[in-house]
N, C-alpha and C positions, 0 to 999 in steps of 0.2 A: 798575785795568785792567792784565792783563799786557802785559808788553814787546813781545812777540808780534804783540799785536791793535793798539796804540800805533803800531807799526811799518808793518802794514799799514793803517791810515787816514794815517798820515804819506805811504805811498807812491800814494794814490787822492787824495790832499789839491791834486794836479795831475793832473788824468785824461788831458790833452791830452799832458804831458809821459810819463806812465807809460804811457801808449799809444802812443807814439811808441817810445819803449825798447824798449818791450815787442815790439813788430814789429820792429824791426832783429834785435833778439837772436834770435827765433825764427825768420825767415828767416835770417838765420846760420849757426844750430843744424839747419833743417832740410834746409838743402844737403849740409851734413857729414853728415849721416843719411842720407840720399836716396844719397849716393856709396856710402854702406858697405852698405846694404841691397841695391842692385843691383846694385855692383860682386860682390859675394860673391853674390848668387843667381845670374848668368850662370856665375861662377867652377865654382860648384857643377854648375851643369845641364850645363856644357860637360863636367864629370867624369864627368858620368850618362850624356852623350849619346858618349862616346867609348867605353864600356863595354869594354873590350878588343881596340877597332879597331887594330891596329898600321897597317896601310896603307891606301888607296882607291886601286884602279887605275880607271881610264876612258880615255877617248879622248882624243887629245894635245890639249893645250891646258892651260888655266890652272890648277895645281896648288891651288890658295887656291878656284878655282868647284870643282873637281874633290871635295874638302871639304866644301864648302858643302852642297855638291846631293848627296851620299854620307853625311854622316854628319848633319847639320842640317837639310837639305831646307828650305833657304834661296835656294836660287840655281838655276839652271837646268845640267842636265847637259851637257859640252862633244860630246855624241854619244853611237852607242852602239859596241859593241866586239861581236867575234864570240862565241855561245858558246861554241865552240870553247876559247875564251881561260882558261872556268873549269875546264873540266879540265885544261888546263897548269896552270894556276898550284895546282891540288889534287896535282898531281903532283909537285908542288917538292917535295924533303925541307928545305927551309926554312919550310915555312907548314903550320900546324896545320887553318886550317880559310880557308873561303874561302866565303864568300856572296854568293848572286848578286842583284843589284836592278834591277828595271825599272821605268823609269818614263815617263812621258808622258800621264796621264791623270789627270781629279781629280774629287773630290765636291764640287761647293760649295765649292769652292776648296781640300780637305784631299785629299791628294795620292794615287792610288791605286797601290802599290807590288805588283809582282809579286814575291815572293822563295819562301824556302823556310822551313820552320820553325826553324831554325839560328836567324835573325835575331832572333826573339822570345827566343829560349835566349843571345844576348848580352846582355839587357837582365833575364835574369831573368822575363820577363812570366808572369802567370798571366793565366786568365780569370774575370771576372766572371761573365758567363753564356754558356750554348753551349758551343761547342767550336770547334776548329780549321777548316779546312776539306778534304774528303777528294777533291776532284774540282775539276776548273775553273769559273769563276763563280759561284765561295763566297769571301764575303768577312769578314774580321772586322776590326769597328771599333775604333780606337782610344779610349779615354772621353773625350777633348774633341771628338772626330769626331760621337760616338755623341750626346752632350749637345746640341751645337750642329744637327747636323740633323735629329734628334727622331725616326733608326729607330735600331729594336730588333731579335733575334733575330728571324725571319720575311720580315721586309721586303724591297721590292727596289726596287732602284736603276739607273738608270744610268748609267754615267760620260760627261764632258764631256774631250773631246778637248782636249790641252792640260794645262800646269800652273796656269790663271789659273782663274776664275769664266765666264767668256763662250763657253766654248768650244763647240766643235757636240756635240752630244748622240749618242754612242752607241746609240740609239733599239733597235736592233735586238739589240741584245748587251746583256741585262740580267744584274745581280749580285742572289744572294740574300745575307743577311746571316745568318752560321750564328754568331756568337760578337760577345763586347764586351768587353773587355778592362780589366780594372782598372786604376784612375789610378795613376802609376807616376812623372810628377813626368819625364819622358824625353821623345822625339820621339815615342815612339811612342803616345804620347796625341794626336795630328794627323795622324794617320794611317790610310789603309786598305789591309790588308793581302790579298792572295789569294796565289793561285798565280801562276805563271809562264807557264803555261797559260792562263789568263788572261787574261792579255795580249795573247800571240802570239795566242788566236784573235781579239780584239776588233780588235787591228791586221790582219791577215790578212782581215777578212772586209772593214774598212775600207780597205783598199787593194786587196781583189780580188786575191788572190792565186790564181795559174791551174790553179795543180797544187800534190796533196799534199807530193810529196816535194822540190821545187824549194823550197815555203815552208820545207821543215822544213831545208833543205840553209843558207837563207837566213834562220835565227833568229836573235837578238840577244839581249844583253842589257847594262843601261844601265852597271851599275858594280857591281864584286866588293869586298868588304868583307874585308881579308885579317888575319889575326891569326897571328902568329911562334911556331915552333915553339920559337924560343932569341933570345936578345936575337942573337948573332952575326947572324941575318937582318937586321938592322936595317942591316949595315952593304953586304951584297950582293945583297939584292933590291929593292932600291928602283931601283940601276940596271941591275940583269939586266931589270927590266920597260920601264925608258925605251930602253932598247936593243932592243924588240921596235916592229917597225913597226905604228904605230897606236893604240899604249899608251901612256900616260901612270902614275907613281907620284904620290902626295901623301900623304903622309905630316902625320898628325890631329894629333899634339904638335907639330911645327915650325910648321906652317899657324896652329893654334891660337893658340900664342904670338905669332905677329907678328897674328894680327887682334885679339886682346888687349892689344897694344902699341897698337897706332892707336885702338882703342877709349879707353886710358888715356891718350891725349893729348886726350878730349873731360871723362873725368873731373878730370884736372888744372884746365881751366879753371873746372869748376864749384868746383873744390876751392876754386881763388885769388879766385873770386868771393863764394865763403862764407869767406874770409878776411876779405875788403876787407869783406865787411857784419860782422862779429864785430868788427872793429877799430870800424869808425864805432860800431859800439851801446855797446862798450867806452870809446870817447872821451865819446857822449852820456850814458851811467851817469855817468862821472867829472863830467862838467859839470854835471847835474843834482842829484848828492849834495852837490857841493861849493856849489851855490849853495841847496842846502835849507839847510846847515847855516848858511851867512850869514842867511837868513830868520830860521831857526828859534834864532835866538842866544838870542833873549827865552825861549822855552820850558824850551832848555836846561839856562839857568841858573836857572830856578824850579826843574826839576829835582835841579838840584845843593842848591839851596836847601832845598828838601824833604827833603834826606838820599841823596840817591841818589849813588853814589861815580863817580868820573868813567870809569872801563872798563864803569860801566851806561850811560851817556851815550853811549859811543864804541857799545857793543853795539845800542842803538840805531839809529844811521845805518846798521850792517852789518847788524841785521837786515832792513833795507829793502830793502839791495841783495840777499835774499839770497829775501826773497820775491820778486824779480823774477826770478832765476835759474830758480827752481823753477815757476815759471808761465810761463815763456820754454822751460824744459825739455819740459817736460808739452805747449804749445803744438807746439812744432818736433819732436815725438818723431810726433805725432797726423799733423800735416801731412807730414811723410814720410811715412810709409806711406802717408798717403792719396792720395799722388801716385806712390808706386810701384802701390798698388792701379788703378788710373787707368792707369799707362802697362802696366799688366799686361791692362786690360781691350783698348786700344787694338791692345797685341800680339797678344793671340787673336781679337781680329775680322779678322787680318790673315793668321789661322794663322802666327805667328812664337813666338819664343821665349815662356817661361812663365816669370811673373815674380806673383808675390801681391804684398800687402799685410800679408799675417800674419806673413811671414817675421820671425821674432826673430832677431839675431844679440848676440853676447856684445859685440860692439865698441861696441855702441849706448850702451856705460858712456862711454864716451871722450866721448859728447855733455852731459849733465852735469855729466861732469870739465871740459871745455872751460870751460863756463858758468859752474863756481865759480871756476875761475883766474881768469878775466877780471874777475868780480865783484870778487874780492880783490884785482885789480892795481886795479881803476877805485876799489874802495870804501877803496883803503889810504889815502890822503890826507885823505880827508874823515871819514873816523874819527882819524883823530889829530890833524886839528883840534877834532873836538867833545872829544876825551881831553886838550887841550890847554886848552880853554876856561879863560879868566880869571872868573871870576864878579865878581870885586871891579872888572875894569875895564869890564865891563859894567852894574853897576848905578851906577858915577862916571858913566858917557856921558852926555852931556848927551841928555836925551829932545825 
């Protein structure tokens, strides 16, 4: 029988004990996985979703919701701002371009955005099928939009007043659906996009506005999307805009980094958690090897007796601990992901961030590594006891 197969019935020879191991170490392993897997896909998607945002103006209030609700469409916007507003701020010779977003209304809880085509040309977007839209109440869906409510080119819809699910229905103001947009890994797969036009008439008709040119003297819009002609704007438009009444800046890299920072004081705890389980699984390997080899003294030394040299002996105990490793590995690699797939699924029933299961990341090596180190601290002792075996004083022992 090779050493190999010897080794794995040695470590089944306690199924209670190997299964108890075996569960510490892979919850250990699969916390440390689960950190790297989702820490680095938000990392990533937040990189997607900033796309060449330098700034988000909106209405004064909270620079971090002002972010949220402009570049994530996570959070509710602090008001709206005049239109007016986006032809100053296009007039700056500080700002290359400046996109306008309205919002206030949703499909089935995926948000419906009045902008202009600029916005898709941030992100790169192509379309899957159709085309853009050339007139007011055309709308193109984003592909977890388009997935999740089941229309297609043709269809029509209409929007529910509000950014939740429950809201009152637009009855009267329907959208057709002229385009779908390819998955894109961005916000803009939870999304539906039209005109600007759009909007103002479905609000307008919804609030009864009394005259043409009074509504059009009185249009909005919710938040301008502004990207820098030269890094120098970084340093005098953020507060030439807070200096204008009614205006607020926020600024996506600063914002970012500190929701980033509070986010990473929830992965530290998982981290220190998958610490404290790797350590116990580590103490239990150690206890468990060491009292096989007590067991196993009798076997040993027939082995020795047999011819077998004493670093085949020691190789033995190590290979025990080393198929636990590697079935602790395999286990804890499986259950991450399946629990980011899981919090991925939970996310997009929520319309929230995009998070898979599939995601591979190259750090995933470090779960492994972790697993052997530990093995070889836990399994060092109990291999140079069996390396150490007395054969002569075990066959004197009184039976």
């Amino acid at each position: 029988m090779s050493l190999a197969r010897l080794a794995w019935r040695y470590l089944w020879a306690r199924p209670l004990v190997a299964v108890l191991n075996l569960l510490l170490l892979s919850l250990g392993l699969a916390a440390m996985a689960f950190v790297l897997l989702v820490g680095e896909q938000i990392e990533a998607g937040v990189r997607r979703d900033l796309a060449g945002i330098d700034l988000v103006v909106g209405a004064k209030g909270s620079p971090m919701q002002i972010m949220l609700a402009g570049v994530f469409h996570l959070d509710v916007p602090t008001g709206n701002i005049p239109l007016a507003t986006l032809e100053t701020l296009r007039r700056q010779p500080l700002v290359a371009r400046a996109v306008p977003l309205s919002l206030g209304d949703s499909l089935q809880g995926f948000r419906i955005v009045g902008t202009s085509p600029e916005y898709l040309d941030l992100y790169r977007a192509r379309l899957a099928r159709g085309a853009l839209w050339t007139r007011p109440m055309q709308a193109v869906l984003g592909a977890e939009a388009a997935r999740r409510t089941g229309l297609a080119v043709g269809s029509r819809f209409a929007g529910s007043h509000g950014l939740g699910e429950t809201g009152e229905a637009h009855a009267a103001q329907g959208y057709e659906v002229v385009g779908v947009l390819a998955e894109s890994g961005t916000v803009l797969d939870r999304l539906v996009l039209t005109d600007l036009a759009s909007v103002w008439a479905v609000h307008e008709e919804h609030h009864g506005a009394p005259d043409h040119a009074e509504a059009q003297a009185a249009r909005e819009i919710t938040l301008a999307l502004v990207s820098y002609r030269s890094p120098l704007a970084a340093i005098g438009l953020p507060r030439w805009v807070n200096a204008q009444p009614g205006l607020q800046a926020a600024a996506p890299a600063l914002e970012t980094a500190r929701l980033l920072r509070m986010v990473g004081a929830g992965t530290e705890v998982l981290q220190g958690f998958a610490a404290v389980l790797l350590l116990a699984a580590g103490l239990s390997v150690f206890v468990a090897l060491l009292h096989a080899v007590r067991e196993r003294q009798g076997d040993l030394a027939m082995l020795r007796m047999l011819g077998a040299p004493p670093a085949r002996v020691a190789a033995l105990v190590g290979l025990e601990a080393l198929w636990l490793v590697l079935l602790a590995s395999a286990l804890g690699l499986a259950l991450a992901h399946g629990l980011a797939a899981a919090l991925g699924a939970l996310l997009a029933a929520r319309q929230s961030l995009h998070l898979t299961g599939l995601w591979l990341s190259g750090w995933e090596l470090l779960v492994p590594a972790a697993a052997l180190l530990l093995a070889l601290a836990s399994a060092a002792w109990p291999v140079w006891r069996a390396y150490r075996l007395d054969v002569t004083e075990l066959l004197q022992a009184p039976q």
